[in-house]
C-alpha positions as CSV (number, residue, x, y, z in Angstrom):
1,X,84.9,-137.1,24.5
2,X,87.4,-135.8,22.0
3,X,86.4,-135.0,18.5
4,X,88.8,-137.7,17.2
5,X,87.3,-139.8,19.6
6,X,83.8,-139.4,18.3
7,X,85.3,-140.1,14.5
8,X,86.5,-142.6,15.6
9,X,84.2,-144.4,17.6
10,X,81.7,-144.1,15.4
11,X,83.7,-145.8,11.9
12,X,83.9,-149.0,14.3
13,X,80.3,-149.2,14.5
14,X,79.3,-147.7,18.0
15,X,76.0,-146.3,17.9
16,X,75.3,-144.6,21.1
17,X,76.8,-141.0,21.7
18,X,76.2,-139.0,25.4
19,X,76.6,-135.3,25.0
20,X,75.9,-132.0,26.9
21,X,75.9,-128.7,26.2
22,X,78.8,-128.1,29.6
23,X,80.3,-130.8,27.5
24,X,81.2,-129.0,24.0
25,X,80.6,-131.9,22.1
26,X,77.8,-131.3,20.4
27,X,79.6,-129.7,17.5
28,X,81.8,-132.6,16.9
29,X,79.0,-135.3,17.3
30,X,77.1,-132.9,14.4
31,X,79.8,-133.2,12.1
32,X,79.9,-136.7,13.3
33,X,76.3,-137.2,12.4
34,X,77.1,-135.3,8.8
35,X,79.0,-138.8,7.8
36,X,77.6,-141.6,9.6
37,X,74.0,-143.1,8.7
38,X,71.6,-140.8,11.5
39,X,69.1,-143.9,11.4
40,X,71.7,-146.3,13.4
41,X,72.6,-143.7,16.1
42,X,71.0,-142.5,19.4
43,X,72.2,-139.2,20.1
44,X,71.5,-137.8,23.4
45,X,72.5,-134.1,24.9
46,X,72.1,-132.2,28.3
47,X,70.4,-128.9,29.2
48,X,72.4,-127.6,32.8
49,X,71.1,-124.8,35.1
50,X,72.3,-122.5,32.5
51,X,69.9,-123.2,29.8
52,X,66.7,-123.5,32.2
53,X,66.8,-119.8,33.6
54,X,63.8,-118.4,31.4
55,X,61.9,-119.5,28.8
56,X,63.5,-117.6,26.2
57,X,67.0,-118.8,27.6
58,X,65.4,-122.7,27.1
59,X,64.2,-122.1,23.9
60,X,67.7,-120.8,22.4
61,X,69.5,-123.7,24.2
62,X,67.1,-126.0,22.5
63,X,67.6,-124.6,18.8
64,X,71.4,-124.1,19.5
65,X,71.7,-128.3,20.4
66,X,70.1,-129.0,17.5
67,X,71.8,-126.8,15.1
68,X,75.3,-127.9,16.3
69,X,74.0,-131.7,16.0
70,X,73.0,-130.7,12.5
71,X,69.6,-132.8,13.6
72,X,67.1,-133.4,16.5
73,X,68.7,-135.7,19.4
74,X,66.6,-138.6,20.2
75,X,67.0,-137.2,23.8
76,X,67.0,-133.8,25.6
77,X,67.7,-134.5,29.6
78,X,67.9,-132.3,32.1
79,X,71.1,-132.5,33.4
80,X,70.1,-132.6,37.2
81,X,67.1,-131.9,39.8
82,X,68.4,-128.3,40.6
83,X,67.0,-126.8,43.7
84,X,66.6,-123.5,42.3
85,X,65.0,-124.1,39.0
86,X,61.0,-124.6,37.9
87,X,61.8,-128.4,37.1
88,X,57.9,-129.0,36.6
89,X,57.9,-126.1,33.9
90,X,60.4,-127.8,31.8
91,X,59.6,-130.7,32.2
92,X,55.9,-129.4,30.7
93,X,57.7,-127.4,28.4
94,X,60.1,-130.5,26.7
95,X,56.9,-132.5,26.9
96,X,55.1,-129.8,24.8
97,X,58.2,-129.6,22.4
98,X,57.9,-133.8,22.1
99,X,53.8,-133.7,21.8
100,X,54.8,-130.9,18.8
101,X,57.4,-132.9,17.0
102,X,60.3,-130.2,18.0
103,X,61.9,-132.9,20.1
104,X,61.8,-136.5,20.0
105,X,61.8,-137.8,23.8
106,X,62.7,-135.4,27.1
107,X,64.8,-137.4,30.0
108,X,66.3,-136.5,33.1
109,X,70.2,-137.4,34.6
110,X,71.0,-137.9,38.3
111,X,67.3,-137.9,38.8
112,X,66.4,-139.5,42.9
113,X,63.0,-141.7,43.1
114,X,61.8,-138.8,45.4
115,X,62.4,-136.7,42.1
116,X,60.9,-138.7,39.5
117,X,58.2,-139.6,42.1
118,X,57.3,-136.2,42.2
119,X,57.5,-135.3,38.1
120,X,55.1,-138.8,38.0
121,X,52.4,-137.0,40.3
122,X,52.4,-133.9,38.0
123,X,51.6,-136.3,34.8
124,X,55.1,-135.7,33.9
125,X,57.3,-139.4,32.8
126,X,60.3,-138.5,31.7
127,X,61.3,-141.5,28.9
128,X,65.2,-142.2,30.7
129,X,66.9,-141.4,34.1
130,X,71.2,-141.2,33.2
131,X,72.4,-142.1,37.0
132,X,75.7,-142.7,38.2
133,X,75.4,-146.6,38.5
134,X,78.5,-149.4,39.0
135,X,79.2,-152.5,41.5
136,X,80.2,-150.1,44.8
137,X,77.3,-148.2,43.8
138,X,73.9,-149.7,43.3
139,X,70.2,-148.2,43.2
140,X,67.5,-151.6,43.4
141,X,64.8,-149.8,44.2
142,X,65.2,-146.5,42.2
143,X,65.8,-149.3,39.3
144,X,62.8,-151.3,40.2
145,X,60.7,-147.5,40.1
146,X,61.5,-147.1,36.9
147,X,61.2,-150.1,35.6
148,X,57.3,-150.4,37.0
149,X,57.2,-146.4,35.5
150,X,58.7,-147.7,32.2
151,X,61.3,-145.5,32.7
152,X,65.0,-146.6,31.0
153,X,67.5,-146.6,33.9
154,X,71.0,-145.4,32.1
155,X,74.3,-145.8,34.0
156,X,77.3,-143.9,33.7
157,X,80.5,-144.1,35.4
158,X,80.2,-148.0,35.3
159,X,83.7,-149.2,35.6
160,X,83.8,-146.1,38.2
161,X,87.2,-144.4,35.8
162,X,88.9,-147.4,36.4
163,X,88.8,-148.1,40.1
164,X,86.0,-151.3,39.5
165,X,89.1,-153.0,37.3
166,X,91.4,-153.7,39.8
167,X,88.9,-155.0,42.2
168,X,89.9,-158.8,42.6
169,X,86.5,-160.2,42.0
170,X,86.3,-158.6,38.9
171,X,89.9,-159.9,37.7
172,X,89.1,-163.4,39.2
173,X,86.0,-163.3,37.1
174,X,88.1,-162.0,33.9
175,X,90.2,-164.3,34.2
176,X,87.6,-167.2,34.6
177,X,86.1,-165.7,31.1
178,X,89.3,-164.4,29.9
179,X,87.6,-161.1,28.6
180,X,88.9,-157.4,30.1
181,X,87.8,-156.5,33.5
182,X,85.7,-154.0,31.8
183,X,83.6,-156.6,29.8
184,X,82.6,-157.9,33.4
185,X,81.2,-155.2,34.4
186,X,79.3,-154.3,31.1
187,X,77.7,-157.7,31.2
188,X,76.5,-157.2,34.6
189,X,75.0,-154.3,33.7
190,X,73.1,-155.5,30.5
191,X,72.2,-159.2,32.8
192,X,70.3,-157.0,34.7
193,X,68.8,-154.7,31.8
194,X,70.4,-151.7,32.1
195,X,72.0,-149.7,29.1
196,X,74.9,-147.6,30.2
197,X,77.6,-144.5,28.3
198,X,81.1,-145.2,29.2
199,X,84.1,-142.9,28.1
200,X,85.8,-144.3,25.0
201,X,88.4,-141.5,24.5
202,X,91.1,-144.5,23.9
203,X,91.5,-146.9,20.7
204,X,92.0,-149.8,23.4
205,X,88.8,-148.9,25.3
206,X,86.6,-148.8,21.8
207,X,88.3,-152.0,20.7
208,X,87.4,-154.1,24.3
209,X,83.8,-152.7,23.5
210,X,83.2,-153.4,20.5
211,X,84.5,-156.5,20.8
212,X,83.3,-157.5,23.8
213,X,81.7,-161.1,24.3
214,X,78.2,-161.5,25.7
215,X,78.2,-163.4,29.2
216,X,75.9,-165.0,30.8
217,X,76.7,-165.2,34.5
218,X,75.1,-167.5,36.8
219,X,73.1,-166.3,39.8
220,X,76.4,-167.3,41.8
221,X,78.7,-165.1,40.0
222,X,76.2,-162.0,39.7
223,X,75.9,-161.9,43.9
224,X,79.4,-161.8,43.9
225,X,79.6,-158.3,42.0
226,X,76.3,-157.1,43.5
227,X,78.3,-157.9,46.7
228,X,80.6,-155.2,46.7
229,X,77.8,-152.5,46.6
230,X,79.2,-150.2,49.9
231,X,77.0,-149.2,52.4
232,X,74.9,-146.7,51.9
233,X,76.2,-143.7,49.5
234,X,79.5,-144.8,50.3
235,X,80.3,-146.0,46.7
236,X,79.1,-143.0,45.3
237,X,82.0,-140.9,43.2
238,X,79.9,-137.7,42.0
239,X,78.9,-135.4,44.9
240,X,77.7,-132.0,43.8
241,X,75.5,-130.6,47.1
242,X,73.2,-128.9,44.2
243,X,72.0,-132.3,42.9
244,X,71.8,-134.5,46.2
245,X,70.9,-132.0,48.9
246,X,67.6,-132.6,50.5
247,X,64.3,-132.7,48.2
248,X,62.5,-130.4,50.9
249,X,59.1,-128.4,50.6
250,X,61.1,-125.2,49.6
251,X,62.8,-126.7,46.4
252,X,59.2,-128.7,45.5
253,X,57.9,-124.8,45.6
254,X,60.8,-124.1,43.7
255,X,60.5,-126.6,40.6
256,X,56.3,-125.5,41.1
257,X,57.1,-122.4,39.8
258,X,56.7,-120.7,36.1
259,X,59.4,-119.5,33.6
260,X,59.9,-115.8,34.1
C-alpha cells in the first residue's frame, strides 16, 4: 500500500491497516498514525523468516516495527509456519512480550489447522490467523477450528485481485443489489463473520468501501457464492512451497527447537 494510499485512506475514515516488515509500510502507516486519532485504528504488522533467526534478531525486529509505527501495533503475526524456524519459541517468546505489556496481542498468517493445532497443544493461542480466503477458495473447517479456539479468522485476497468480479454470479448478484461486485463479496464475508484486509491503493476502491451497503443475503443467495469454492486447493492463488509443504515430524522438531 502506497504512502499516499495510507493518507488517504485513512482521512475517509478507514480504520484497519495490514502491514509487514517485507512490506515497507510501516514507516508510512507511523507517520500515518502521527495524524489520525491511534484509539480508532487497528494496526497490524508481520515478522518473516528474516526477523525469527535468533533471539536477538527478533528482539530488534520487534523494537524496529514499533519505532517506525511510532506506537505498539495491536498485532505482531508471524508471517507464515516456516519449516525451518523454532515456531513454538516465538510463539512463547510474543506471548511473553504480550503477558509483559511490550506487545498487545501475537497472531499468525497462512497458519494450516494442523499448525494452529499444534501451537494449541503447546498452550500457545495465537489471538488471529490472516489466511488467503475468497469464493474459489474456502476453508469451513479451519474456520469452524478457530472459531471453537476463539481464534479471529482474517481473509485476504477476497475479491482474489479482481478475478472474483467478473465472475457472473457475482455481477448477477450486483446487479440484483446494484452495489459493485466487490460489495458482494465483502458482505459474504462479514454474513459469515469473517473480517478481511483488502488492497485500497485506488480512490475508486476506498470510495466502494467506504461506502459500501450492508446486505443481508438469503440462505439462497449465500450457496450460490459458496458454490463456486473449486475443488480442493484448486482456488488457491498464493503457493509458496515454504508455507504449504507438508507439516511432517522433521519441521514439528524444527519449530521444537530454541533460539540460538
Amino acid at each position: 500500500m502506497k504512502k499516499a494510499a495510507i493518507f488517504s485512506a485513512a482521512y475517509k475514515g478507514f480504520v484497519l491497516f495490514d502491514t509487514a516488515k517485507v512490506y515497507e509500510t510501516e514507516e508510512a502507516a507511523g507517520e500515518m498514525i502521527q495524524e489520525i486519532s491511534r484509539d480508532r485504528l487497528i494496526i497490524i504488522t508481520k515478522l518473516a523468516r528474516v526477523h525469527l533467526s535468533d533471539l536477538k534478531t527478533f528482539r530488534d525486529a520487534i523494537e524496529d516495527s514499533i519505532k517506525k509505527l511510532g506506537s505498539i501495533p495491536d498485532f505482531f503475526l508471524i508471517h507464515s509456519p516456516y519449516r525451518d524456524v523454532p515456531i513454538l519459541a516465538v510463539a512463547r517468546a510474543l506471548e511473553m512480550m504480550k503477558q509483559e505489556g511490550i506487545i498487545k496481542e501475537w497472531g499468525v498468517s497462512n497458519f494450516e489447522l494442523e499448525h494452529l493445532d499444534f501451537l494449541l497443544q503447546h498452550n500457545l493461542r495465537p489471538a488471529i490467523n490472516q489466511v488467503e480466503y475468497h469464493p474459489f477458495f474456502q476453508r469451513p473447517d479451519l474456520l469452524k477450528f478457530c472459531k471453537q479456539h476463539n481464534i479471529i479468522l482474517q481473509a485476504y485476497r477476497p475479491i482474489v485481485r479482481g478475478k472474483a468480479l467478473e465472475h457472473p454470479t457475482i455481477q448477477h448478484l450486483a446487479q440484483q443489489y446494484k452495489v459493485d461486485p466487490a460489495v458482494i463479496i465483502y458482505n459474504w464475508l462479514l454474513q459469515q463473520e469473517i473480517p478481511f484486509v483488502t488492497t485500497v491503493n485506488s480512490d475508486i476502491h476506498q470510495d466502494i468501501l467506504v461506502n459500501a451497503e450492508l446486505i443481508t443475503f438469503t440462505s439462497e443467495e449465500m450457496a450460490s457464492i459458496s458454490a463456486l469454492h473449486e475443488p480442493g486447493e484448486a482456488g488457491r492463488t498464493c503457493m509458496k512451497d515454504d508455507w504449504f509443504g507438508p507439516f511432517t515430524e522433521d519441521v514439528r522438531n524444527a519449530w521444537r527447537e530454541e533460539f540460538s
